[in-house]
C-alpha positions in Angstrom: 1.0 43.1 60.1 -1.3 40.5 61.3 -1.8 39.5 57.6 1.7 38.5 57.0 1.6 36.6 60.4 -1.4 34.6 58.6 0.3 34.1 55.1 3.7 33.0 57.1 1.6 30.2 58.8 -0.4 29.4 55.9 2.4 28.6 53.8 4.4 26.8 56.3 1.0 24.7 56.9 1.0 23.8 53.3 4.5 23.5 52.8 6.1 25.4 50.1 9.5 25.4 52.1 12.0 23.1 50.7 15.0 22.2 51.3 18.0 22.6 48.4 18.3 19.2 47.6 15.1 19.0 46.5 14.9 22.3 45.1 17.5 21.1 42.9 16.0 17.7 42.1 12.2 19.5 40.8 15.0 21.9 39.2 16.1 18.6 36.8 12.9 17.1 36.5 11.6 20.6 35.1 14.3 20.7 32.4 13.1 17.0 31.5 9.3 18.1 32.0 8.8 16.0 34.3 7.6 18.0 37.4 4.3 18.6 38.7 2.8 22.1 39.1 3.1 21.9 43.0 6.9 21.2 42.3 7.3 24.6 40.1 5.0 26.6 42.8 7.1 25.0 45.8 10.8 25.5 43.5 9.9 29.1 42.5 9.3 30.0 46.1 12.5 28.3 46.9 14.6 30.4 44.5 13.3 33.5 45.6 15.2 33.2 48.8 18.0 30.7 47.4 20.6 32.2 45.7 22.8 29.2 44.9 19.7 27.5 44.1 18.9 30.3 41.1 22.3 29.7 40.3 22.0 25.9 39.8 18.4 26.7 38.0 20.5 29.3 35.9 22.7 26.8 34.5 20.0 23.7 34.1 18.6 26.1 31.6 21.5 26.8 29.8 22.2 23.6 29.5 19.1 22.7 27.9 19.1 25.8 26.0 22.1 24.9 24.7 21.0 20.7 23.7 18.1 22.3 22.2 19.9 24.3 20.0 22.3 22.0 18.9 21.5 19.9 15.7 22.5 17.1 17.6 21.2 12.8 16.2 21.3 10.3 18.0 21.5 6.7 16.7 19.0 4.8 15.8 18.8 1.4 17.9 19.4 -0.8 14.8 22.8 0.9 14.3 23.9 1.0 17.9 23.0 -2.8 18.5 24.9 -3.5 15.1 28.1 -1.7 16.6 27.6 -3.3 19.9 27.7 -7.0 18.0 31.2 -5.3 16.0 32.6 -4.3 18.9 31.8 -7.5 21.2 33.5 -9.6 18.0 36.5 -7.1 17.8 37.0 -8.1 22.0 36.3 -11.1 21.5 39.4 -11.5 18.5 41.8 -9.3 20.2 41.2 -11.8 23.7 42.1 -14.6 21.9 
């Protein structure tokens, strides 16, 4: 018993506790790969005690799951600025 007494303060010393709002924030920047290791250690402890937290992480993975799977392009920036300049000269016709 004395041991878990040690871990308890040890990880409270280091914090690894966080709250759900940030739980949720390392949550999106993992799906963007954009969190530290620390962040995954600190957001896996979290979601072993957070249930609507696993949820949230649940879904985020879905939902990149499902982008990656998708065949989805985007448009190059030549073509979108080219629409842009169509579109502002369409406005521009109708205001007048």
């Amino acid at each position: 018993m004395p041991e878990r007494k040690l871990v308890l303060i040890m990880i409270k010393k280091i914090k690894v506790f966080i709250p759900c709002k940030e739980a949720n924030h390392v949550c999106d920047k993992t799906q963007y790969r954009e969190s530290s290791f620390w962040e995954k250690i600190k957001l896996n402890f979290h979601l072993l005690y957070c249930k609507a937290c696993r949820k949230y992480s649940s879904n985020n993975a879905n939902l990149t799951q499902t982008i990656d799977k998708s065949n989805v392009k985007c448009m190059d920036k030549k073509c979108k600025e080219s629409m842009k300049q169509e579109f502002e000269k369409a406005l521009k016709e109708i205001e007048h």
